[in-house]
N, C-alpha and C positions, 0 to 999 in steps of 0.2 A: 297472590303470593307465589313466590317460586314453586315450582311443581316437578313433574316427573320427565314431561318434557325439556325441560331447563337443563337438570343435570344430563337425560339423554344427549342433547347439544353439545354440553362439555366432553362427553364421549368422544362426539363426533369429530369434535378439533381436533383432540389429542393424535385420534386416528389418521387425519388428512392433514392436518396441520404439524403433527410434532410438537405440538405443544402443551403441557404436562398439563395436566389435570388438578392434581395437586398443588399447585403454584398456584393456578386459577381459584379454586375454593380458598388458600390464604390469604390474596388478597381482596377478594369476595368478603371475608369475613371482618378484615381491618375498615373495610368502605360500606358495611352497615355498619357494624358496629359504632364507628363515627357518623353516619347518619341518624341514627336512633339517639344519640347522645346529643343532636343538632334537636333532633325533635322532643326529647322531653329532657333536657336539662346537661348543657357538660359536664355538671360536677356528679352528674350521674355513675355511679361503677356498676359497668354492663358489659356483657361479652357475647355480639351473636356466633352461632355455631351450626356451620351446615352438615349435613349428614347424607352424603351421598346413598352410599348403600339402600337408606330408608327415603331418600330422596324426601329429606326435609329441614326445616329451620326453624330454628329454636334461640329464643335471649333469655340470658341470665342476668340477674344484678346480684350485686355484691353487696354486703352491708355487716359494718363491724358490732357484736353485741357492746351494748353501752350501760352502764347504769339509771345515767340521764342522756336521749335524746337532743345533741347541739344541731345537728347537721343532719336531718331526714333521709338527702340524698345517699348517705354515706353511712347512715347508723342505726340500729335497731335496738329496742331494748328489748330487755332480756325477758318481759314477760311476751310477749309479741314472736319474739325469735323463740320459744319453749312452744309454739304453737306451730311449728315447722320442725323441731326438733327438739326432745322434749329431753336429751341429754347436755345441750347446749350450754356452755357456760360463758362468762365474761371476758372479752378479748377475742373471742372465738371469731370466724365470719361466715354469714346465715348465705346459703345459695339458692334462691328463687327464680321461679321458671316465671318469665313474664307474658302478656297475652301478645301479639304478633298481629290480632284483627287488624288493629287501627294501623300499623306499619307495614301494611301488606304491601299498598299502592305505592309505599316511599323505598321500599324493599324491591321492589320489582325495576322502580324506573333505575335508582343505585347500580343495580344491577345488570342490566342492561348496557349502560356508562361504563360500567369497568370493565365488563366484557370486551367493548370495544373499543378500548383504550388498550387493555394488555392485550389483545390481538396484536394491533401496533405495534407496541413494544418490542412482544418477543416475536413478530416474523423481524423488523430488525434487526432484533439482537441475534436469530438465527442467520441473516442475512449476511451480515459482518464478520460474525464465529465462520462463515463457510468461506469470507473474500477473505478473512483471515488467512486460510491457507494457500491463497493464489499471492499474498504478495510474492512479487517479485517474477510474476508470469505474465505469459503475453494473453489478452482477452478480446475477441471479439465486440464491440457493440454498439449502439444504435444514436445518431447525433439527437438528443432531445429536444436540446435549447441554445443559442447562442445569447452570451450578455454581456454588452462591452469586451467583445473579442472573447470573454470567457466561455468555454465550451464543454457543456452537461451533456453524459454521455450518460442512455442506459443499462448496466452491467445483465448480460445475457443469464437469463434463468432467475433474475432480484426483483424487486423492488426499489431499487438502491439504485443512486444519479453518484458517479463518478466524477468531478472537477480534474479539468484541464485546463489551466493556468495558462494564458497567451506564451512563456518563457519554456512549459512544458509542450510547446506546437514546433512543428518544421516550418523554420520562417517562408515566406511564399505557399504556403497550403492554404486554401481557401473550402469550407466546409459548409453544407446546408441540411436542413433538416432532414431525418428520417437517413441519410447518409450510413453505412455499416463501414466503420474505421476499427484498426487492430492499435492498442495503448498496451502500457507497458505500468501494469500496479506499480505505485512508486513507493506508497506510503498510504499506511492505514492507519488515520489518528486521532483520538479524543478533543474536541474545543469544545467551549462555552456554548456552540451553537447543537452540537451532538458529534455523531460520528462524522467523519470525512475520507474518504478515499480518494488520492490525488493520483490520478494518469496523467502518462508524458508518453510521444513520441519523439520526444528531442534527448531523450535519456539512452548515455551508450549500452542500457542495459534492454533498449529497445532494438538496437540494430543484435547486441548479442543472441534474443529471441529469435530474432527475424530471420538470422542464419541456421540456428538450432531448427525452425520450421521446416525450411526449405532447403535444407542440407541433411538428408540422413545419417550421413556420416558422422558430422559434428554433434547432432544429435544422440549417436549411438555411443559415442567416442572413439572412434577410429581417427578421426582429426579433430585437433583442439585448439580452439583458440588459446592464445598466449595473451594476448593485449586487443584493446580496440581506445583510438583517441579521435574526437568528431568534434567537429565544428557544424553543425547543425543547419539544413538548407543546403551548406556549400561542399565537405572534402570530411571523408573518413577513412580511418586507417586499420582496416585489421590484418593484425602477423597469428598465422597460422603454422600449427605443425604436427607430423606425424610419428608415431615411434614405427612405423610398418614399414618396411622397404616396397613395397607393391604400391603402394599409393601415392601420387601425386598430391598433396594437400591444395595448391595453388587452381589444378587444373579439378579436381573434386569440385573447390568453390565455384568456379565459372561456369560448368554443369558442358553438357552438348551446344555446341554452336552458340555458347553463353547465355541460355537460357534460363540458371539457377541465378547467377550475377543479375543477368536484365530483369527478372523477377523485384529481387534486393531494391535495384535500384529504381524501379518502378513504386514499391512500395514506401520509397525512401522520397519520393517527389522530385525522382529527379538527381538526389544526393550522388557525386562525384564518391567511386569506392578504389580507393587501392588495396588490393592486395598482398602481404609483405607477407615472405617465407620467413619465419624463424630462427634466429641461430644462434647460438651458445656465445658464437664468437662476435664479442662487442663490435670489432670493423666492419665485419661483414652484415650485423644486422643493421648498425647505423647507413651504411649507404645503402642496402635495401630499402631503410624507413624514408629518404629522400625520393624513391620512386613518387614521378614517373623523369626524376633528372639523373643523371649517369655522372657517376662519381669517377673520380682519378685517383683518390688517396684518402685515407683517413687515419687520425693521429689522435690518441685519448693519451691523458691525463687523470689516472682515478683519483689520486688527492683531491681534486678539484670536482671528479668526477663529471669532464669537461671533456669534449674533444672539438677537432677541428676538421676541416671535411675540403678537399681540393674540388673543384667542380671545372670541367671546358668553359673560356669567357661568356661562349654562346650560350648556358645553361644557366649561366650564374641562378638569372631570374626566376627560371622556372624552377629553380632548388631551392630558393628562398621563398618564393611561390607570392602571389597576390599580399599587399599587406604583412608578411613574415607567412602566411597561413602553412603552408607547406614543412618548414624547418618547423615550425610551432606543434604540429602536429606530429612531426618526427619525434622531436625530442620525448612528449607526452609517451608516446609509443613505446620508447629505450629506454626512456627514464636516464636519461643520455642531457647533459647540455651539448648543444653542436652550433658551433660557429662557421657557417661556410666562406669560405674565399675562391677567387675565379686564379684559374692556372697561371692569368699575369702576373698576378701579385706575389710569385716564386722568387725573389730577387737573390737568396742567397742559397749557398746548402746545406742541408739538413745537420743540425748537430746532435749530440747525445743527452744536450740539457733540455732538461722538463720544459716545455714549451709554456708560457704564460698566455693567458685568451681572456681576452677583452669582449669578446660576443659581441662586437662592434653593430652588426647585420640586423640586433633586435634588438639595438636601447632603446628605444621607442615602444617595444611591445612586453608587456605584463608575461613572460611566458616564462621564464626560468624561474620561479619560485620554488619554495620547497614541494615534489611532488605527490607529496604525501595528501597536502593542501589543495590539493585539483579535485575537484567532483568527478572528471570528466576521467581520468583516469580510472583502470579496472584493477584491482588487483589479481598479480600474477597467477595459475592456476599452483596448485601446490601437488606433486607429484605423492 
């Protein structure tokens, strides 16, 4: 039967493990209890009861006084129940201490099972209550498994495998076992299968980490990010800024001899990073957010909340960049539509009516939707 060393053991979890004591003897008591009822009968009413302190265990049944005896497992009559209690009356329910010999060996191995079953459980359920409060942090940890491109990461200090979803990876990264990679908690969620924690390093909330790492500054908040929009593998954008006059925000990011940037982009695989200064004033940040193409003029429209951007013919390209990717990523960034056009296409002069734009440059690319609608978008910091 359970003994003194048994509950000593539950001590000793509590201790090392954090794991409540009390918790443990409740459901200790639900899982004989339903074993003793497995072994002499379920219609049985019976409640085992451990007792730490006395470092012992005891079962009761229950049984209603009756006049006539229907149901033995359930019922006592009253001359019977006057011999356990001799003020007992009809209705009443008689409570007898049952013997424990014969259940000892079925008590022990029960016992056992649940122990290490709710071991399971609650380091788990501590495991997730602690990743709980890292969503949304950057984590160290360990490549376990690959499967079908899918990549199970060990979460440093857990027991717990992290899923990283092929669409959650920088396209072109190639990983092998035992590998130590930095993810980005995305989402910590309940399914049918148990918990799940899903990392991404393709999430703009990875590159935001990445910078807060390896940037003190941005870190401390002396410089703040404003925005960051990514294309994932190829071109990202973050607009930085300072309220200090002593600080450079641009030249902060790039570090000495650009070695906070080559960091970034080291950890990024490679990822193409512009850096875009900040500014209040919608021209000046839209043709920043064209960097690395050099603008001539830029003309918005906020009804439409639309503008138009003049570029050298020689530029054109590179302001609309591979694919749109370049303007696509601008706009993300302003929250700006921008239509670019090359300085030939100036044919007439400028007048005072509202200009109309067609976005000619990117009807072929999904990129002006409402920006609200974008994952990839951050929203703005709020002062």
């Amino acid at each position: 039967m359970i003994n003194k060393d048994f509950f000593q053991a539950l001590e000793d979890l509590e201790a090392e493990k954090k794991i409540d004591k009390a918790t443990f003897i409740e459901t200790l008591e639900t899982a004989l209890t339903s074993a003793y009822k497995k072994m002499y009968g379920e219609a049985k009413s019976a409640l085992v009861k451990l007792n730490p302190e006395k470092a012992t265990i005891k079962i009761y049944s229950y049984k209603t006084v009756v006049r006539e005896v229907v149901d033995p497992d359930k019922e006592i009559s009253l001359e019977e129940a006057r011999l356990v209690k001799k003020s007992i009356k009809l209705g009443e329910t008689v409570t007898q201490e049952e013997s424990t010999k014969e259940f000892g060996r079925i008590a022990a191995q029960t016992a056992k099972q649940v122990v290490m079953q709710k071991i399971k459980e609650m380091e788990r359920e501590i495991a997730v209550s602690e990743l709980a409060e890292k969503e949304d942090e950057l984590l160290t940890t360990i490549v376990k498994r690959i499967d079908n491109g899918t990549v199970y990461v060990q979460l440093s200090g857990s027991h717990t495998e992290g899923v990283m979803l092929p669409s959650d990876q920088i396209p072109g990264e190639k990983f092998n076992i035992g590998d130590r990679i930095k993810v980005y908690v995305k989402k910590i969620k309940e399914s049918f299968k148990g918990t799940q924690i899903q990392v991404t390093r393709s999430n703009v909330g990875f590159v935001r980490k990445i910078f807060e790492l390896e940037i003190p500054e941005i870190s401390s908040g002396d410089v703040k990010i404003k925005n960051i929009s990514r294309d994932p593998g190829n071109r990202t954008k973050v607009s930085v800024y300072t309220e200090k006059a002593n600080i450079d925000p641009i030249g902060t990011c790039v570090g000495f001899r650009g070695q906070r940037i080559d960091t970034i982009v080291s950890e990024l695989n490679g990822e193409k990073i512009d850096l875009i200064e900040y500014s209040e004033d919608p021209l000046e940040y839209i043709a920043r957010a064209l960097s690395p193409a050099k603008v001539i003029s830029v003309e918005t429209n906020e009804s439409l909340n639309a503008s138009r951007v003049i570029v050298p013919d020689d530029k054109l390209s590179l302001a609309i960049g591979k694919g749109g990717q370049n303007v696509r990523l601008a706009a993300r960034l302003t929250g700006w539509k921008i239509e670019v056009k090359p300085e030939s296409s100036i044919t007439q002069a400028t007048t005072n009516e509202a200009p109309e734009y067609e976005l000619t440059e990117l009807a072929d690319e999904d990129s002006f939707q409402n920006l609200d609608d974008l994952e990839e978008l951050v929203p703005l910091d709020e002062e």
